[in-house]
C-alpha positions, 0 to 999 in steps of 0.5 A: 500500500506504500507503494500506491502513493509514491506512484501517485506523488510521481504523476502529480509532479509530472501533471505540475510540470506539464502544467507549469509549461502553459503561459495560463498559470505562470503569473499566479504563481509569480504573483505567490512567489514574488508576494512570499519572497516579499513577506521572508525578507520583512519578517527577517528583517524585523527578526533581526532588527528585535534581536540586535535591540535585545542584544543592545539592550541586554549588553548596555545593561550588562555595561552598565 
């Protein structure tokens, strides 16, 4: 019975890529790509803004 889902993951993957050769739904998944890649780097960049303040902060009061 394991065997029967990989055969099936194998002709999804290979229906996704025949589909992904039509010009139809390229822009909507360059749309999601654009839009996640967008979202990554704001939500990095706020980590790492609030964790170099907590650091500052917990440096500066171990200065002090």
């Amino acid at each position: 019975m394991e065997s029967k889902p990989a055969i099936t993951t194998s002709d999804d993957t290979v229906r996704y890529r025949r589909r992904r050769r039509y010009p139809v739904p390229s822009p909507k998944l360059q749309t999601r790509g654009r839009y996640l890649v967008v979202a990554f780097i704001s939500v990095s960049v706020l980590v790492v803004f609030f964790s170099s303040s907590v650091f500052l902060i917990g440096l500066g009061d171990y200065v002090n």
